[in-house]
C-alpha positions in Angstrom: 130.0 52.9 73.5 133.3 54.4 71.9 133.4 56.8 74.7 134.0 53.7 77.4 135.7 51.2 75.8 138.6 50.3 73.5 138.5 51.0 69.8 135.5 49.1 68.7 136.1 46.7 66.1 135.9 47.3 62.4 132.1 45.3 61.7 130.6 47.5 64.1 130.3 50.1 61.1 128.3 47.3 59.5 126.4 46.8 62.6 125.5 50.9 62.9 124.9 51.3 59.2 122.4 48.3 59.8 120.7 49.7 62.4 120.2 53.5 61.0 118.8 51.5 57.6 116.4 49.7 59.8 115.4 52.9 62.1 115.1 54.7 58.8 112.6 51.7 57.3 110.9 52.1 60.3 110.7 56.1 60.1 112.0 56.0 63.6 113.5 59.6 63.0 115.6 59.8 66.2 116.7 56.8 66.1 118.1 56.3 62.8 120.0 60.2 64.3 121.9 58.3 66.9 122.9 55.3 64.8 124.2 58.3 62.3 126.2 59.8 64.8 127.5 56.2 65.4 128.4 55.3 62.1 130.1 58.9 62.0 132.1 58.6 65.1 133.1 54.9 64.3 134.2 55.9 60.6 136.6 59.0 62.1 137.7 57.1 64.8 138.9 54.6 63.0 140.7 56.4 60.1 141.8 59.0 63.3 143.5 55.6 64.5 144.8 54.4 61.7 146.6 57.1 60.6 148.4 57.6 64.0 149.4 54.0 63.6 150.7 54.3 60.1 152.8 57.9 61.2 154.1 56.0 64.0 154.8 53.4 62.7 156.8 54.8 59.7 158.6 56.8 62.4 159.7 53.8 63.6 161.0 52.2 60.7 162.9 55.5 59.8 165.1 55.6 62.9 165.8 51.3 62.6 167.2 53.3 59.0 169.5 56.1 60.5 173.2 56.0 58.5 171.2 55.4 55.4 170.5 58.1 53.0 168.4 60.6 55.2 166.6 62.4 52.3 165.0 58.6 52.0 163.6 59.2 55.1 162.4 62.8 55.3 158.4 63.6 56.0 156.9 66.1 53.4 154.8 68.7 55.6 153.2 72.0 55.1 153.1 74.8 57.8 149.6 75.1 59.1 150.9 77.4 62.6 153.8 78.7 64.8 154.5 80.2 67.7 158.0 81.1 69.3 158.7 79.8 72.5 162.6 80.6 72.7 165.0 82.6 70.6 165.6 80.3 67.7 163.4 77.4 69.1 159.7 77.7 68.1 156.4 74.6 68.1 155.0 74.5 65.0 151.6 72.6 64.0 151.9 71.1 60.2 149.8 69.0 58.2 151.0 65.5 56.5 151.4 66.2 52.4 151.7 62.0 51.2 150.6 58.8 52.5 148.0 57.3 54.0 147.6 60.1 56.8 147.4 62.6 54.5 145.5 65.8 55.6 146.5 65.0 59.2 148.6 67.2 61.6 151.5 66.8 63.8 153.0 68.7 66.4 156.2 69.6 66.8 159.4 71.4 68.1 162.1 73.0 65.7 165.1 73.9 67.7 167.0 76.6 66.0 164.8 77.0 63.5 165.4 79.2 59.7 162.8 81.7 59.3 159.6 80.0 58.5 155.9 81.1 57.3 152.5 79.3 57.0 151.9 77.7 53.8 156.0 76.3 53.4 156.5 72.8 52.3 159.2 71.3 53.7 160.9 67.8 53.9 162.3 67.5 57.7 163.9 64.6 59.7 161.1 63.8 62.7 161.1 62.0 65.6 157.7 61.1 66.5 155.1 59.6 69.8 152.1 59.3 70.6 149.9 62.4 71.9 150.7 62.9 75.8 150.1 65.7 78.3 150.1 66.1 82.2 146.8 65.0 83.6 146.1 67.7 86.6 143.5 69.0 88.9 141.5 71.8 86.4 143.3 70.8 83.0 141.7 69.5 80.0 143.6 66.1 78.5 146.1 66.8 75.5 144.7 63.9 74.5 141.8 65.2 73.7 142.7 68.3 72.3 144.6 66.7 69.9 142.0 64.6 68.8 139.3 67.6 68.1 142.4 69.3 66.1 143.1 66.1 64.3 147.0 65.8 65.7 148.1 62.3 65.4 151.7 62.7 66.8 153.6 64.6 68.4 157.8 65.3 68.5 160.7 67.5 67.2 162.7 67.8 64.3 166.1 66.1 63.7 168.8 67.9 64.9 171.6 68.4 62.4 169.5 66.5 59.8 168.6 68.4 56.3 165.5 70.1 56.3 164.9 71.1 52.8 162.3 74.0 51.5 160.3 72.4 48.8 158.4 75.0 48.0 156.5 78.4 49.3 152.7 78.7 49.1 151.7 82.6 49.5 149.1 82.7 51.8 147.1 85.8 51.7 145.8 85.7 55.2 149.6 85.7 56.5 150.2 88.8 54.4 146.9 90.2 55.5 148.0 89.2 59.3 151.6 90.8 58.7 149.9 94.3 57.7 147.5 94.6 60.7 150.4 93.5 62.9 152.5 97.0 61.5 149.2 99.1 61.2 148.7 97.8 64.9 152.5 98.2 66.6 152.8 100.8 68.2 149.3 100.9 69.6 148.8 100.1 73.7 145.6 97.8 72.9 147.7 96.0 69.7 146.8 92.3 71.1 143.0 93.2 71.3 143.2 94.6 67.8 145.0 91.5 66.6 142.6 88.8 68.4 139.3 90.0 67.1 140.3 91.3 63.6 142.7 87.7 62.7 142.2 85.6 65.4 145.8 86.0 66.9 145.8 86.2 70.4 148.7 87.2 71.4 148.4 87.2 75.2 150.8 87.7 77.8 149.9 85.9 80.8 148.7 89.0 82.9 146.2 89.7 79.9 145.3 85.9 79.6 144.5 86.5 83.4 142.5 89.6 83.3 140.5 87.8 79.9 139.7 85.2 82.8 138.9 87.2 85.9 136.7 89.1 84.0 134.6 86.7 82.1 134.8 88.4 78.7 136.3 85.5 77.1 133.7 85.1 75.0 134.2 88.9 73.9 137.9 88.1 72.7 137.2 85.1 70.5 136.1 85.5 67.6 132.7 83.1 67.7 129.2 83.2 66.8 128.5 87.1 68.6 131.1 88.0 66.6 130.0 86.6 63.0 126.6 87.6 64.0 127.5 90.6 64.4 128.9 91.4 61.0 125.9 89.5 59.6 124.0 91.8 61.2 125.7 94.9 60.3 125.8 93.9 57.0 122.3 93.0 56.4 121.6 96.7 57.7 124.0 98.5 55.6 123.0 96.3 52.5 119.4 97.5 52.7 119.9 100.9 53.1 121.8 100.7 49.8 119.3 99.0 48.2 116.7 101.3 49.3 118.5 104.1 47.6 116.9 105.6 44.1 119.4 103.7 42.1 118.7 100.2 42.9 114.5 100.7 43.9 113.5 99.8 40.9 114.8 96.0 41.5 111.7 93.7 42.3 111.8 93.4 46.4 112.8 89.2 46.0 115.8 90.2 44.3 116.8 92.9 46.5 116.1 90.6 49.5 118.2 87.9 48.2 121.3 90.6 47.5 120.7 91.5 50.6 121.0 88.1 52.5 123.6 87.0 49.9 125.8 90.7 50.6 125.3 89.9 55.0 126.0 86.3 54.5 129.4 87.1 52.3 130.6 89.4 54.6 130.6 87.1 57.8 132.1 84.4 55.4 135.1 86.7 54.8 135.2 87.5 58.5 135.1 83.8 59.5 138.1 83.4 57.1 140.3 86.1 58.1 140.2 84.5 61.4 141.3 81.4 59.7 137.9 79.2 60.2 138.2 78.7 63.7 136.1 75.7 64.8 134.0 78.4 66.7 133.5 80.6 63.2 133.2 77.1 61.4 129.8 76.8 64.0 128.7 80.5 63.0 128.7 79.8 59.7 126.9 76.5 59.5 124.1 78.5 61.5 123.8 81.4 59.4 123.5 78.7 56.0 121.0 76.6 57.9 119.2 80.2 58.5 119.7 81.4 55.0 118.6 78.1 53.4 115.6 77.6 55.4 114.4 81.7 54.0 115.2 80.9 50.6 113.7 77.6 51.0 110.6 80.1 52.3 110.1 78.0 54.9 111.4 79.2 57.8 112.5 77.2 60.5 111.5 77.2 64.3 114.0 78.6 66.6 114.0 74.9 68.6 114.0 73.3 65.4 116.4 75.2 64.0 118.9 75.1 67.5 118.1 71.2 67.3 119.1 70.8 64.1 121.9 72.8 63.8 123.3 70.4 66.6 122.5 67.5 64.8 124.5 68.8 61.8 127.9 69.8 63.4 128.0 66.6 65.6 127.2 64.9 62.1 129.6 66.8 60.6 132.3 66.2 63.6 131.3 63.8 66.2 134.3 64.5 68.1 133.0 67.7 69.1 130.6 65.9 71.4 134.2 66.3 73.7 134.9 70.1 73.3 134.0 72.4 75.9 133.6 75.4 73.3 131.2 73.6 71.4 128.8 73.2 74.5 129.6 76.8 75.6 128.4 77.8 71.9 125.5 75.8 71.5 124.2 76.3 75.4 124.4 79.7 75.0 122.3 80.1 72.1 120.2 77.6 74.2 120.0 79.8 76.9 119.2 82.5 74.9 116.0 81.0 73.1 114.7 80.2 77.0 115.3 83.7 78.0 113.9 85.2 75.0 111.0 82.9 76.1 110.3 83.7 79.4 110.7 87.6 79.5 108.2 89.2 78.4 108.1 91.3 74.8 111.3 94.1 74.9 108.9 96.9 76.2 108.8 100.8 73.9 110.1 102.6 77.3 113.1 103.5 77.8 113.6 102.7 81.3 111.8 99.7 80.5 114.1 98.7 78.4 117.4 99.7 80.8 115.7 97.4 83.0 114.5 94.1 80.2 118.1 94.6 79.3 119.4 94.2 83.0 117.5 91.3 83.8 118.4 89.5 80.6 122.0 90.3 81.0 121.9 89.0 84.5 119.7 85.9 84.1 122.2 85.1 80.9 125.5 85.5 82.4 124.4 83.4 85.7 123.7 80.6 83.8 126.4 81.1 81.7 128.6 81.3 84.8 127.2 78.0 86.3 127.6 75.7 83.1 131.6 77.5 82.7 132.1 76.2 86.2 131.2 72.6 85.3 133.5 73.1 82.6 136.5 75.1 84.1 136.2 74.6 87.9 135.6 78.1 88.5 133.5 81.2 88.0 134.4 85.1 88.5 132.5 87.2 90.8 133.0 90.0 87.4 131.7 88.4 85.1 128.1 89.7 85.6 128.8 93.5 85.8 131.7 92.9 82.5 129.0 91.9 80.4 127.0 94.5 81.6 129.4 97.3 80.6 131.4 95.4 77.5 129.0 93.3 75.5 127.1 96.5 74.4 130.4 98.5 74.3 131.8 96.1 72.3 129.1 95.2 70.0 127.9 98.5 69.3 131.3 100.8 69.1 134.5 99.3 69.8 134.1 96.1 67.4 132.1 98.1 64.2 134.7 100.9 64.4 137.5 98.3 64.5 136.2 96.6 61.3 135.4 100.0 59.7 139.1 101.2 60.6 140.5 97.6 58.7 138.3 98.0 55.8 139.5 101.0 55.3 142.6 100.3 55.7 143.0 97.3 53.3 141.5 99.8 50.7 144.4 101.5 51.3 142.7 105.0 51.9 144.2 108.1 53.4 144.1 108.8 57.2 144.4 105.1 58.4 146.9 106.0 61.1 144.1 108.3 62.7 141.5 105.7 62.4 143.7 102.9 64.3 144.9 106.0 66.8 140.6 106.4 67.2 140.2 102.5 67.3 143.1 102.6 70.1 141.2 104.9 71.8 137.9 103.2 71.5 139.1 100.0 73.0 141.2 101.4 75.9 138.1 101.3 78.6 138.2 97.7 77.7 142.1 97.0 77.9 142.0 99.3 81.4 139.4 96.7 82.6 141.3 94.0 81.8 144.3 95.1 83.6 142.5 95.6 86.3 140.8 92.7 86.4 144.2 90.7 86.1 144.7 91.9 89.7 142.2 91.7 91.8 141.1 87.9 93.5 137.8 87.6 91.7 138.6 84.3 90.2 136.5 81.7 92.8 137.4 78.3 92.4 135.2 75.4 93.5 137.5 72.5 92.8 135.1 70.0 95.2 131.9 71.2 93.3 132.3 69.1 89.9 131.2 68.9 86.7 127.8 67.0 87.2 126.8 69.0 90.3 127.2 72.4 88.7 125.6 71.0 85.5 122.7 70.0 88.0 122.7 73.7 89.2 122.4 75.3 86.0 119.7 72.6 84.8 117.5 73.7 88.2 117.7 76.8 87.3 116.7 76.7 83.6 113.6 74.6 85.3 112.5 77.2 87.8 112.6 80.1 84.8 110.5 77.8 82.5 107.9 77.0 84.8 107.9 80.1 86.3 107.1 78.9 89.8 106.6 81.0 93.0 109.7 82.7 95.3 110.0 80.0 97.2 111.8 77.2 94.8 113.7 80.8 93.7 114.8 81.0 97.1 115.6 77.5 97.6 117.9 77.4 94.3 119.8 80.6 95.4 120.4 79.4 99.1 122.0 76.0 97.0 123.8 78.2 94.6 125.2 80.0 97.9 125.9 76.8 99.9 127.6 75.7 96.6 129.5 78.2 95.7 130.7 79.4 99.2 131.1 76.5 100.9 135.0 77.1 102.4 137.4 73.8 101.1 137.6 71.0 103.5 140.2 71.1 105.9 141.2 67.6 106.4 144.7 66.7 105.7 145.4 66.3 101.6 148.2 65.4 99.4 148.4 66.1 95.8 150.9 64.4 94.0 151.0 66.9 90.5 151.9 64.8 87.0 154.7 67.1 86.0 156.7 64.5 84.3 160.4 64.4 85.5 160.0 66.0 88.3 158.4 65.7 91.8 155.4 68.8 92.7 153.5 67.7 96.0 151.3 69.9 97.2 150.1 69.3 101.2 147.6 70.8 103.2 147.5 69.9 107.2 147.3 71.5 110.5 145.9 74.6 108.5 149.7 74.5 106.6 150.0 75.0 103.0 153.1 73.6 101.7 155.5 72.5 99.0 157.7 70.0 98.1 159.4 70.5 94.9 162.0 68.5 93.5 162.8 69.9 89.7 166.3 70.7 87.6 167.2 74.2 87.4 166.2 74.6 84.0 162.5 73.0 84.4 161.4 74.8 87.9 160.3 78.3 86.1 158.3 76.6 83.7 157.0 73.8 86.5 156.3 77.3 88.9 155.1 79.2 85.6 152.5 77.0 84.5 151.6 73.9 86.6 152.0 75.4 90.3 150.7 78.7 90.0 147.7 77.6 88.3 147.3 74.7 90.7 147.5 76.6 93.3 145.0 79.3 92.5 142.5 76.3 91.4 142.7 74.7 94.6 141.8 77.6 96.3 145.1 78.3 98.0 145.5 82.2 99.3 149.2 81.7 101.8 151.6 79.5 100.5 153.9 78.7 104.1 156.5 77.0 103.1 158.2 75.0 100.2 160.7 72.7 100.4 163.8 72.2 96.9 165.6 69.3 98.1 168.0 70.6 94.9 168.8 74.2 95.6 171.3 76.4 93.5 171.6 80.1 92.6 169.8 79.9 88.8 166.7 79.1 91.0 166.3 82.0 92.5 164.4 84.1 89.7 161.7 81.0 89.5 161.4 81.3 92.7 160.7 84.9 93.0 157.4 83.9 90.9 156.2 81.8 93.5 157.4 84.5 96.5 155.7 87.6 94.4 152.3 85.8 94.5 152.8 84.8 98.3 154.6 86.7 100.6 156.3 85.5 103.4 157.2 82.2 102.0 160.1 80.4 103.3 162.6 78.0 101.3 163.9 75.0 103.0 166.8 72.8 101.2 170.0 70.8 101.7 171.9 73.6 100.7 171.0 77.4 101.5 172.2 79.4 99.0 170.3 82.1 98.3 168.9 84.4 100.4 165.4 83.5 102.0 166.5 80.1 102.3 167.2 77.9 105.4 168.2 74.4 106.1 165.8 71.3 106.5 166.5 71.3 110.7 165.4 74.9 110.3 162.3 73.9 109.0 161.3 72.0 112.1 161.9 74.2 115.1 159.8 76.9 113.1 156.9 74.3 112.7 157.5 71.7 115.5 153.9 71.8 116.3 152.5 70.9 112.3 153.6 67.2 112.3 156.9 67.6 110.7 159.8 65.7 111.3 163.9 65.5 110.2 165.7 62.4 110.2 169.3 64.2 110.0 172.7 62.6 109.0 176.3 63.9 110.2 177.9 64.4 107.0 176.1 64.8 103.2 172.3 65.5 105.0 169.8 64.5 102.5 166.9 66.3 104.2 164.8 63.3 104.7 161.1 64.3 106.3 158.3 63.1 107.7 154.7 64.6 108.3 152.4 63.2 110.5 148.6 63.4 108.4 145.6 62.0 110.7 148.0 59.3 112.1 149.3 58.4 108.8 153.0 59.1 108.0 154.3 60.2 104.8 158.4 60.2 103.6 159.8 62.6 101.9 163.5 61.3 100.9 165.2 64.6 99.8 168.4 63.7 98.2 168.6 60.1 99.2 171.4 57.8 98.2 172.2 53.8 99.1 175.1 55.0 101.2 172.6 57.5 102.8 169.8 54.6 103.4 172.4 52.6 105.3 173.7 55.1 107.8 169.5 56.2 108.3 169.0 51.9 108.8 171.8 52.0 111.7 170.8 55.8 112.9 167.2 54.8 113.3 166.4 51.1 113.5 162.7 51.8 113.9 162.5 55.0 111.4 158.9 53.5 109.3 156.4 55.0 107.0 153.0 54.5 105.8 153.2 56.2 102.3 156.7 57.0 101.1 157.5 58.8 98.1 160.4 56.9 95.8 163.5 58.6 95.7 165.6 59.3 92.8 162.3 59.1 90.4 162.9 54.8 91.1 166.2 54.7 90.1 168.6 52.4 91.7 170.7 54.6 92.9 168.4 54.5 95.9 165.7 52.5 97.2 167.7 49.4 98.1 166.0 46.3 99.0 166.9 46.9 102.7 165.7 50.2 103.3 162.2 49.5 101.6 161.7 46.1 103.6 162.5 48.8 107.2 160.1 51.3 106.4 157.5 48.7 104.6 155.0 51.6 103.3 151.7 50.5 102.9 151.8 52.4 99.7 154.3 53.8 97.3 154.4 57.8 95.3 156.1 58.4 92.0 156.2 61.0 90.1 157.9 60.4 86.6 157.7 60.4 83.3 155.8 57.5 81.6 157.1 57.7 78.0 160.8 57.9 76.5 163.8 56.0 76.5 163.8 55.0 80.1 160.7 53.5 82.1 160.2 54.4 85.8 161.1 53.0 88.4 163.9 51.1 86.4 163.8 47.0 86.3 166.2 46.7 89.4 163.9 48.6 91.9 160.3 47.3 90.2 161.6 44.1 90.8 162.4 44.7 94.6 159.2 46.4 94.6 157.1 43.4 93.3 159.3 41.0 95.7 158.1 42.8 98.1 154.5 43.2 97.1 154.4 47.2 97.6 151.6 48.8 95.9 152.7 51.9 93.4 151.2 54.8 92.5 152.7 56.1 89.4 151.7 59.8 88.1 153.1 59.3 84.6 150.6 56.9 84.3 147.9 57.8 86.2 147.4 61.1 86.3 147.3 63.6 89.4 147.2 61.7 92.6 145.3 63.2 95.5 145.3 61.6 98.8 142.6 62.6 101.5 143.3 61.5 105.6 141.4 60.6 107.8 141.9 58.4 111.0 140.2 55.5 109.6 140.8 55.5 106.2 143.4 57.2 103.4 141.7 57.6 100.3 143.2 57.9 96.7 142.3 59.6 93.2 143.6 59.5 89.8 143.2 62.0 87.7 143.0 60.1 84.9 140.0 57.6 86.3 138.0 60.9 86.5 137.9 61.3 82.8 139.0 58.3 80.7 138.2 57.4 77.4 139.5 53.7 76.7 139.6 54.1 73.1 142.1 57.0 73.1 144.5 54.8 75.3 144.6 52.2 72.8 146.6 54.3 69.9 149.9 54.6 72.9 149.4 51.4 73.4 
């Protein structure tokens, strides 16, 4: 119920607690689970809520305040992370010190920041708003992300205000961080070192590329195979020591229970160093549950135990119910169980087991591959002969001799150097995959497929292996996973109207044409390229990139735009204004695609670069740099100039979309892209209200998400982003 409507009101914990009493009473077992994992979700939510309201609104009172004394109005906060984004200018997470939100986090930018480190209490000036991220095609809400990590707020420190050091915490695993980062400096695989000894993944975004073309994230974050496998190791090492003539004399319970104790203590201390990650949080809960169930001697099933150990982290976080890790984690293990199930016992022959180990490895990483795809919208065509090579590389050399070398190291024993040079070594097959990977197009998106179809998939193929039925539902399954996965993207004319804030990404697709319309300040169109279009673009399946069109052109661009012409070739700039080389004026534009649908509406003086495009018989506007002196010569030049959709100029400021040039081309539907939050709401009171007088239906991105718009002769269809995966009750805290 919390998942589909607004914030449900405060009796309902009555209500639930009620109900679990009752189910208990009644020894209803499974129910009284769900009405706990009400009462739990209901009891977070709300103090998730009200602390957001209380930051907020104390944010609020402090800026009605400014003039006043500002150390009255400074927010005690300790350092939790940091990462640097500029020279000076850095996003730093922190956790509330007093009040009623108290243990909860904000996040926030520090321009020109002093030299800072985790576990530093400071008193700074904040200006504060609710959580809010772009909602695209292939992106997870920020919303959402914030809510697993408990972020009630987001914003930036004062500038120019005091921010005063109250006092310095030393936290030992930053100093334990600092020393692997010098023992790991000067070594070529450094960032792989760093992510699976503390957590700190470093990445650049070639490396975060290969991580993802190859499917060995799993291998790179630190995560139940991970704490497993210094469990594991431990266990092993403890009992040969205790199987030694100085401890043999030890009755066996006792040198069992050192022995679980020693394994257990050792993945505790690995879980820490990588700063309890949620996924080393789950790890750790499974390994007590195991633990306690062999003390308790009585040992648990392994469906038992996998459905308990859900129960238990969902009651000990319900939230999790909306991370994708957490059902990556627990599906796996899932997976595993089945498989271990089916196949039959791991043969004594050696070939035998070459080949029970292929099969395994293959069945595993299919699945795998299917339920990532619901989750991430893609699969790659690696990921099956990675694991293959890396999980046994990984598990069995690189990461053992990575922990030995640190263990070692921290003891402070002589030939470390060597050891990290050999741990280097060890890991460099792995790095030179990686690189590799980062070029090659393995990465297959299926942005059409989504999330319940390729759930479906991986759900009829768990069913086939359990009943173990004949080739012929095998065959049926793999000609749907082809079909599926193959099938080439639909061709029909598309728009996609990105949510990119203050600025204007629309990416079209007609006449088999791939183009761009970007209309972003100098300063914002790297990032915009960097991280929104790229991205989009490979998600949506996009190989040539024809043209783009930057209504705003100038000289700073052209390194931003060198990212866009390195990944596609041949691409060809159209503006107002060619200044750069590669570049061409909008009238250029149509003689070299006069047969796509494209047309100019040209001016004498102070062209604008207004276009059309002709999609199935609908027309779409584009107004470049449009102005009200422009919108009256284009009324006089072309007296019948009309559209169908028409995209608001000037982000639905005044300064254009007059009253008179919106009643000529009387759109059936209007396009903004804008920013939904801040000082200023768009479009501005003076064109909302033309656009009401008029009765034009508008299409806002800042508030709806990603727009997508698919053509057809017959009929223009339209999806939001945000209507694909909306949770009410989060809406209501920016309310």
């Amino acid at each position: 119920m919390s998942l589909f409507l607004p914030a449900l009101p405060v009796f309902f914990k009555i209500i639930f607690l009620s109900a679990l009493l009752l189910s208990l009473l009644c020894r209803q077992t499974l129910l009284a689970g769900v009405f706990a994992l009400l009462c739990c979700w209901h009891w977070q939510l709300q103090f998730y809520l009200m602390a957001q309201a209380t930051v907020l609104a104390a944010n609020q009172q402090q800026a009605l305040h400014v003039g006043q004394n500002p150390l009255q109005h400074t927010t005690l906060v300790q350092i939790k992370s940091w990462r640097e984004l500029d020279v000076g200018d850095i996003e730093v997470t922190v956790s509330i010190e007093h009040g009623a939100a108290k243990g909860y986090k904000l996040r926030l930018r520090w321009r020109h920041a002093p030299v800072i480190a985790v576990g530093q209490a400071w008193r700074l000036s904040l200006q504060l708003r609710p959580i809010r991220g772009y909602s695209n095609p292939g992106r997870r809400q920020q919303e959402i992300q914030a809510l697993l990590q408990f972020i009630v707020a987001e914003g930036y420190v004062k500038p120019q205000q005091p921010a005063i050091l109250v006092k310095t915490v030393p936290d030992r695993r930053q100093q334990l961080i600092a020393y692997v980062t010098g023992w790991t400096a000067d070594l070529q695989t450094a960032p792989l070192l760093l992510a699976l000894t503390v957590g700190e993944r470093q990445f650049s975004n070639e490396l975060w590329r290969g991580v993802q073309h190859s499917g060995l994230g799993h291998i790179l974050t630190i995560s139940g195979l991970h704490i497993g496998l210094v469990f594991a190791w431990g266990y092993l090492l403890t009992g040969l020591v205790l199987k030694s003539r100085l401890v043999n004399h030890l009755p066996s319970s006792t040198r069992s229970g050192w022995q679980w104790f020693s394994a257990l203590s050792a993945a505790l201390c690995y879980a820490w160093l990588a700063g309890f990650a949620i996924p080393t949080l789950r790890a750790a809960a499974a390994l007590l549950l195991l633990i306690g169930s062999r003390l308790l001697l009585r040992p648990l099933n392994s469906r038992y135990a996998w459905q308990l150990l859900v129960a238990l982290l969902l009651l000990l976080n319900p939230f999790w119910v909306l991370s994708y890790s957490f059902w990556l984690s627990v599906l796996a293990v899932a997976v595993i169980m089945l498989l271990h199930w089916w196949l039959p016992p791991v043969p004594s022959n050696g070939l035998a087991k070459l080949r029970y180990f292929f099969i395994f490895h293959l069945l595993l990483t299919t699945v795998m591959s299917l339920i990532g795809l619901a989750f991430f919208g893609g699969a790659s065509a690696l990921a099956i002969l990675s694991n293959l090579l890396f999980v046994s590389w990984c598990s069995l050399l690189a990461i053992p001799v990575l922990l030995f070398t640190l263990c070692w190291s921290l003891l402070q024993l002589p030939y470390s150097p060597l050891l990290w040079q050999l741990t280097d070594w060890v890991f460099q097959p792995l790095w030179r995959w990686l690189a590799w990977s980062a070029e090659q197009a393995v990465w297959w998106s299926v942005p059409t497929l989504g999330l319940t179809a390729a759930l479906l998939l991986a759900t009829a193929m768990l069913v086939v292996l359990a009943l173990r039925l004949s080739w012929l539902p095998k065959v049926s399954l793999l000609a749907t996973l082809i079909l599926a996965l193959m099938a080439p993207v639909p061709r029909l004319p598309r728009l996609i109207l990105l949510d990119s804030g203050q600025s204007t990404v629309l990416l079209g697709r007609h006449n088999q044409l791939n183009w761009l319309y970007l209309d972003a300040s100098t300063t914002q169109l790297e990032g915009i390229i960097r991280y929104q279009v790229l991205p989009q673009l490979r998600y949506q399946r996009v190989h040539k990139l024809d043209l783009v069109v930057i209504p705003r052109l100038d000289r700073e661009m052209q390194p931003a735009l060198k990212l866009l012409q390195h990944q596609h070739p041949g691409l060809r700039v159209y503006t107002t204004t060619p200044v750069i080389a590669g570049s061409y004026p909008c009238q250029q534009m149509i003689l070299d695609y006069a047969r796509a649908g494209f047309a100019h509406w040209p001016l004498a003086a102070a062209d604008p670069c207004v276009l059309s495009v002709e999609l199935a018989g609908w027309r779409l506007l584009l107004p470049g740099l449009l102005t009200h002196w422009q919108e009256q010569q284009l009324i006089q030049r072309y007296p019948n100039l009309q559209s169908d959709v028409y995209l608001l100029a000037d982000y639905g400021r005044p300064t254009a979309n007059s009253l008179a040039w919106l009643q000529q081309l009387s759109p059936g539907l209007l396009l903004l892209a804008a920013n939904d939050q801040g000082a200023y709401r768009y479009p501005l009171a003076a064109v909302q209200q033309r656009l009401t007088l008029l009765g034009l239906p508008l299409y806002h991105s800042g508030q709806e998400g990603a727009l997508t718009l698919h053509f057809t002769e017959d009929k223009l269809q339209i999806i939001a982003q945000k209507q694909q995966w909306r949770l009410r009750w989060l809406e209501k805290a920016a309310e």
